[in-house]
C-alpha positions in Angstrom: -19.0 10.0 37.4 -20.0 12.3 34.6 -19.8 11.1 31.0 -20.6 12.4 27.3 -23.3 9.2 26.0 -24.6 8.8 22.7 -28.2 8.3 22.4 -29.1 8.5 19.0 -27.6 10.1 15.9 -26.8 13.9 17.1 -28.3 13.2 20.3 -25.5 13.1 23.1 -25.8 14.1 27.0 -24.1 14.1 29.7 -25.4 11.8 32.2 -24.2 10.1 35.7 -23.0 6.1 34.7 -20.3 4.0 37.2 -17.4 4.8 37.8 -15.1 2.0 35.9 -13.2 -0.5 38.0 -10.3 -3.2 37.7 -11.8 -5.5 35.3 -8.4 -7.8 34.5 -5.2 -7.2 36.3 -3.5 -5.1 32.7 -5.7 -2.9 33.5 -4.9 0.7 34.9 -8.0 3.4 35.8 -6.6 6.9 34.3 -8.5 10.4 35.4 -9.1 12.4 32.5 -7.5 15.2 31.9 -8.0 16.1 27.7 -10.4 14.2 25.8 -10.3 16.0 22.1 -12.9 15.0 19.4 -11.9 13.4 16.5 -12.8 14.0 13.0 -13.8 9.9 13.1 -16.2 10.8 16.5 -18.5 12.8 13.9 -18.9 9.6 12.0 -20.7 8.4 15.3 -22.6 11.3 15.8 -24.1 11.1 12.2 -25.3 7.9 12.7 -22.8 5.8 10.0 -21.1 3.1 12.0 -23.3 0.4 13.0 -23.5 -1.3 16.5 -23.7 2.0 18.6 -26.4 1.4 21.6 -28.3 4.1 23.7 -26.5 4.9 26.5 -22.3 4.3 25.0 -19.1 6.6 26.3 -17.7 8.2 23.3 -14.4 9.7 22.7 -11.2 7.9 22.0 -8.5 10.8 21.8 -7.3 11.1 25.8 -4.8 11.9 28.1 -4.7 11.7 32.1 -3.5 10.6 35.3 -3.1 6.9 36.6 -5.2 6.7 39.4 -5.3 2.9 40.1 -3.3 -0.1 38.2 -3.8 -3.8 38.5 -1.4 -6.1 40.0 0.4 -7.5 36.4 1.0 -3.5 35.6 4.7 -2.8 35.7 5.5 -0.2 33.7 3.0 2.5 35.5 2.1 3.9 38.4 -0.5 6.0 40.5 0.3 9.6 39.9 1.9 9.4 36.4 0.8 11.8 33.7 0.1 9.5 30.9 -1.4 9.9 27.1 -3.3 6.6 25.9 -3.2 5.3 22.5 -6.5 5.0 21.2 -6.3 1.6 20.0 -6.0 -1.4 22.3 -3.2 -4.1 21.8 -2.7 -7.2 23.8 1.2 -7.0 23.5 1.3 -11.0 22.9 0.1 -11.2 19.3 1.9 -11.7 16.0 0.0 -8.4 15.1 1.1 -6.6 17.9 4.9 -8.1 18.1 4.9 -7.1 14.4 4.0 -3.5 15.2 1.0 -3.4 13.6 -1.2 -2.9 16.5 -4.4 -1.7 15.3 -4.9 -5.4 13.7 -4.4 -7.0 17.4 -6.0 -10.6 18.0 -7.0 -10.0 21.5 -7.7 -7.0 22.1 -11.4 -6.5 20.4 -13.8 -8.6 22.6 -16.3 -8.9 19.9 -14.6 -10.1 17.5 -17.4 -12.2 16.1 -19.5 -9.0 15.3 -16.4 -8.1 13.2 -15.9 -11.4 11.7 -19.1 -11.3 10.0 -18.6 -7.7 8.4 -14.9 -8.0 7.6 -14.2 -11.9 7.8 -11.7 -10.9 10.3 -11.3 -9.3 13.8 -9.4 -6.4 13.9 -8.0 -4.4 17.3 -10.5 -2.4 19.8 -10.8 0.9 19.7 -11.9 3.2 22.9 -15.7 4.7 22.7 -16.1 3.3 18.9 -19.1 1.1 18.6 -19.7 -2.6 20.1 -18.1 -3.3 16.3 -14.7 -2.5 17.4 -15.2 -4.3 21.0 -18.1 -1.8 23.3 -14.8 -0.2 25.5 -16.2 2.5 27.6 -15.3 6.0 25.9 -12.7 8.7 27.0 -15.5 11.7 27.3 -15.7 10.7 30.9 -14.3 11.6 34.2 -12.4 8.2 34.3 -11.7 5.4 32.1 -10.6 2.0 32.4 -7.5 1.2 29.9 -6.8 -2.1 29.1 -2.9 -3.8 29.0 -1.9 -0.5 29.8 1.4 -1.2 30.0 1.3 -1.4 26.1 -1.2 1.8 25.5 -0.7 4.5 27.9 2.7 6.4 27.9 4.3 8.6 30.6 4.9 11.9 28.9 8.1 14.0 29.7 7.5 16.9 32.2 8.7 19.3 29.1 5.8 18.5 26.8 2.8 20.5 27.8 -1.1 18.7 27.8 -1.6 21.1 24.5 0.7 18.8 22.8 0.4 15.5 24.6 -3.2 14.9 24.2 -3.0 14.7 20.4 0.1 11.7 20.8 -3.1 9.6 21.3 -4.4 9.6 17.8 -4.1 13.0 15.4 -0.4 12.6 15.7 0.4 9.1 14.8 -2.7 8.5 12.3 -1.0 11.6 10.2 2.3 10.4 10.7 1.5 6.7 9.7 -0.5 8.7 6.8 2.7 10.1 5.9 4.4 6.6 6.1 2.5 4.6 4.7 3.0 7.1 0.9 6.7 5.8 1.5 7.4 9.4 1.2 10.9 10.1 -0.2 12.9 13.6 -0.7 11.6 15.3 -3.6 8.1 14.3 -3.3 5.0 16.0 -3.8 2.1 15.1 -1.6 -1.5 16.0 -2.1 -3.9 15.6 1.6 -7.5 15.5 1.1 -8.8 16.9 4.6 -7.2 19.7 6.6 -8.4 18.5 10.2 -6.1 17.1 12.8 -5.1 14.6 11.1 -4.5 15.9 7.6 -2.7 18.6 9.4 -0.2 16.2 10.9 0.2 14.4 7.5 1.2 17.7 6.0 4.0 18.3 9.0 5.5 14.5 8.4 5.3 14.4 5.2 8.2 17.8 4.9 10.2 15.8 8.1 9.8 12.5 5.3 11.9 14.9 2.7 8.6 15.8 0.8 9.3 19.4 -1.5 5.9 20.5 -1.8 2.8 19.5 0.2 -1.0 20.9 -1.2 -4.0 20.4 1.2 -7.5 20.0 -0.2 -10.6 21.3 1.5 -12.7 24.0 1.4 -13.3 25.3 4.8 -11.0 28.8 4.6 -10.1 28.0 8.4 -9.0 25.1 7.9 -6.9 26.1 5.0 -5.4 29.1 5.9 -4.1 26.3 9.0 -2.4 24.6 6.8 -0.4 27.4 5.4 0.5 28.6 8.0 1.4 25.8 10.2 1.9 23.0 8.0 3.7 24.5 5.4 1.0 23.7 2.6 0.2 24.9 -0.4 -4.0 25.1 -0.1 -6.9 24.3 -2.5 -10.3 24.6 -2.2 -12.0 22.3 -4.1 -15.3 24.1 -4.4 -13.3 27.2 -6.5 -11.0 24.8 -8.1 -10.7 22.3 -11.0 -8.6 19.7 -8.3 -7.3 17.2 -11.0 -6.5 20.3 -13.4 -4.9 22.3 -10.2 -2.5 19.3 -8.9 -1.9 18.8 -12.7 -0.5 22.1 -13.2 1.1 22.0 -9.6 3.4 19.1 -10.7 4.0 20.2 -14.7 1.9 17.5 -15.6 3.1 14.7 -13.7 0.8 14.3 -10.4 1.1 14.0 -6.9 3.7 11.5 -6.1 1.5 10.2 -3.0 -2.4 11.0 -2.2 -3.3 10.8 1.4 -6.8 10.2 1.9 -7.5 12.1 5.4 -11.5 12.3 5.6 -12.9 9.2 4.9 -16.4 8.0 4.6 -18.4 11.3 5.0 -16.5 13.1 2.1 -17.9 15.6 0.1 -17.8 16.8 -3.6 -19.6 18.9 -6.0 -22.3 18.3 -8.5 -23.7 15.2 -9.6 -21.3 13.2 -7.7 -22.7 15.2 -4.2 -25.9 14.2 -5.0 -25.2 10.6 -6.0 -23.2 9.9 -3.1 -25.2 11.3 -0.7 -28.7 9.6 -2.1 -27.2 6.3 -2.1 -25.9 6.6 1.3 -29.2 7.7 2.8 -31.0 5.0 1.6 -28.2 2.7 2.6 -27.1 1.7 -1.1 -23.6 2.5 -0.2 -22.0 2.5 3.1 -19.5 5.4 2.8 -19.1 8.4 0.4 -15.5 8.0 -1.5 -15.6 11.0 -3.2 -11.8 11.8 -1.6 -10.8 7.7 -2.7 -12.2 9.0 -6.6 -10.1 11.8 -6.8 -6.8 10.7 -5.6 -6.6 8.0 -7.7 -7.8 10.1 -10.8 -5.1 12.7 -9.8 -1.8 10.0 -8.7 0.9 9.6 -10.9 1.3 6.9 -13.0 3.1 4.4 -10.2 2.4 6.5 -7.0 0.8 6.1 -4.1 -2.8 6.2 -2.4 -2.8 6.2 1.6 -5.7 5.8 3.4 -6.2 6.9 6.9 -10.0 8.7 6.4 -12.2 6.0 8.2 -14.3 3.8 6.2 -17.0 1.6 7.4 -17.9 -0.7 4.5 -19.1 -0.7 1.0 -18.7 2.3 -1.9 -20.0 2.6 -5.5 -18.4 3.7 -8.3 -14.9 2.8 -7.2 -12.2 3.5 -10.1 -10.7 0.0 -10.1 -9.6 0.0 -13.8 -7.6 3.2 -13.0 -6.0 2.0 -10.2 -4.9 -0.6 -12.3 -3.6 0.7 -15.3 -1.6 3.0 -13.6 0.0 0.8 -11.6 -1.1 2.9 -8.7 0.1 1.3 -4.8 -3.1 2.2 -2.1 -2.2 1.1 1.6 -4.3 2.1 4.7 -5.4 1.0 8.3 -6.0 2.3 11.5 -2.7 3.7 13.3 -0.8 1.8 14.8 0.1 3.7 17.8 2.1 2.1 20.4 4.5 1.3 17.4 4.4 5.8 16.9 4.2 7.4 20.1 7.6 7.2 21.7 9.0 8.4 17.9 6.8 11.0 18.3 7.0 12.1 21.8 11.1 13.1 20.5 10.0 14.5 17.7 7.8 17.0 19.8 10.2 17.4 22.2 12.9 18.8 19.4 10.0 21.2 18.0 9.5 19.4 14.8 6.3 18.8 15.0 3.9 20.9 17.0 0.4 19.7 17.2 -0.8 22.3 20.2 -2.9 24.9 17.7 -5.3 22.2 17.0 -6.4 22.9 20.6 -9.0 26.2 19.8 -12.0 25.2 21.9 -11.1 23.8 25.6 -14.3 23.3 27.0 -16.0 21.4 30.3 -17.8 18.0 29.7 -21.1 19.9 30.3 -20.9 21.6 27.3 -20.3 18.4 24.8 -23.5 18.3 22.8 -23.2 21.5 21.7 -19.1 21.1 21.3 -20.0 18.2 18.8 -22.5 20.6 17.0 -20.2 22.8 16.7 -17.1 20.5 15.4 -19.6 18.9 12.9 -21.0 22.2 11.2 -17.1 23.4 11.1 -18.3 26.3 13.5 -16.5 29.4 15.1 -13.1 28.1 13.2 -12.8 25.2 15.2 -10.2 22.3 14.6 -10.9 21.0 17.9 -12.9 21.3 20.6 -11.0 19.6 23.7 -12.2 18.6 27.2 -11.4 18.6 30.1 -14.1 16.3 32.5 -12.5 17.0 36.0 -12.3 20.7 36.1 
């Protein structure tokens, strides 16, 4: 089969590997349909999470058909039209049976290599290093899904692919984003990042009863997205004074909840730019937390920092005595998606939330390398560039 492999930092082709096969009988062998890029993919592509090797599947964001299931699948069957979850839970686990799947015991088969970074194992993830278990990626013509009687999800014949394919990670990362700020009516919410998933924060976060949601970035694109699908007030931070702007926004007060949507390649102006990025260069500093700085400089006294950007390790500079003082709350994780998807798949359904204009660039696998280019310079307005490996 054709699949999208990394080979370096920005080097990706599409090459010939095996097909994947029935490995345990959980598994299930989908045909890919959609396989979007993620805003976390370009952390791959620009070489900042370790344990990539030459020759690695990316993608993680999918949707498809089951082809083939193995003999303990029960809840699937060849021929269903199915949207996977991009993180893998075992089902059996306290994690799992507590709903908090992305932490799964089981699921991440090198759990040792995790163990020595974060003294714990944490869930795998589909096409996102040998750190977070080596699983085959979902830029490919087929994929193997493990317990996919947990992960993969038979989507209703009135939701159309446009939607579906972002149930497998945009949707219930932003939504858990949303959740995690314990949102409650009245609210104001300030994102950082106006991707996918920032977008979907802003949509949950009016469903969670929030008055007045401002999205921070400083791509006009991207922006003007948020207005006008997401309802949000928009700020670009390279025009604007943020922590005077959210200030004035909220007579003072602050943002209620700060949601962190962009994660370790975040970007700021002036001497922090320039500090960050030096450091992280020469490998002084794992991530850039320029977003982390400034939502806990701009929170309310006793509000709330959610984290959902992807961060791979160590930052400098980290505002711990304001954090502190304030009395601030900070919660964050990878999504925990099984626990999100049927929620979601009814709320999609109703038309409250409508992921589908995140799809702008549908595109064969052939043309991936330059897709990611694309994607990673914020390009031709794209939000994201989707595949689709068997047409």
């Amino acid at each position: 089969m054709k699949a999208l492999c990394w080979n370096g930092i920005k080097d990706l082709r599409v090459e010939t590997v095996p097909d994947p096969t029935i490995l345990n009988p959980r598994d299930a062998i989908v045909k890919v349909t959609m396989s979007s890029v993620c805003g976390s993919d370009l952390h791959l592509y620009n070489g900042f999470v370790p344990t990539m090797r030459e020759g690695d599947i990316i993608g993680h964001e999918f949707m498809g058909e089951i082809v083939e299931t193995g003999k303990d699948v029960q809840k699937l069957k060849k021929g269903d039209r199915v949207v996977i979850v991009s993180v893998i839970g075992c089902g059996e686990c306290h994690y799992c049976n507590s709903g908090t799947w992305s932490l799964c015991d089981n699921s991440n088969p090198h759990a040792i290599m995790q163990e020595k970074v974060y003294n714990y194992s944490t869930a795998g993830i589909f096409g996102y290093s040998h750190l977070f278990g080596g699983y085959a990626g979902s830029h490919a013509q087929y994929i193997r899904v493990p317990f996919a009687d947990n992960g993969a999800f038979v989507i209703p014949e009135d939701i159309p692919d446009e939607k579906a394919v972002f149930l497998s990670d945009a949707l219930p990362t932003g939504y858990m984003a949303a959740e995690m700020g314990n949102i409650k009516p009245g609210d104001v919410v300030a994102v950082w990042g106006a991707g996918g998933v920032g977008q979907m924060a802003m949509q949950t976060a009016y469903l969670m009863g929030a008055d007045k949601v401002i999205a921070i970035d400083r791509f006009d694109y991207r922006l003007q997205a948020a207005a006008k699908y997401s309802g949000a007030e928009a700020l670009d931070y390279e025009k604007t004074d943020i922590l005077e702007a959210l200030k004035e926004a909220t007579g003072g007060r602050g943002p209620d909840v700060c949601i962190d949507a962009v994660g370790m390649e975040a970007r700021s102006t002036g001497i922090e730019q320039y500090y960050d990025k030096t450091k992280q260069v020469l490998r002084m500093e794992s991530d850039r937390p320029a977003v982390l700085r400034q939502a806990i400089m701009a929170c309310r006294k006793g509000g709330t920092i959610s984290v959902v950007g992807v961060y791979a390790g160590l930052i400098d500079k980290f505002p711990m005595g304001v954090l502190m003082n304030k009395g601030l709350s900070m919660r964050g994780g990878q999504m925990h998606g099984q626990r999100y998807v049927p929620i979601l798949m009814n709320l999609v359904q109703e038309g409250r939330l409508d992921p589908s204009f995140l799809l702008t660039h549908p595109m064969p696998l052939e043309a991936g390398p330059d897709a990611y280019a694309m994607f990673n310079d914020k390009a031709d307005s794209c939000m994201r560039a989707v595949f689709m490996p068997n047409m």
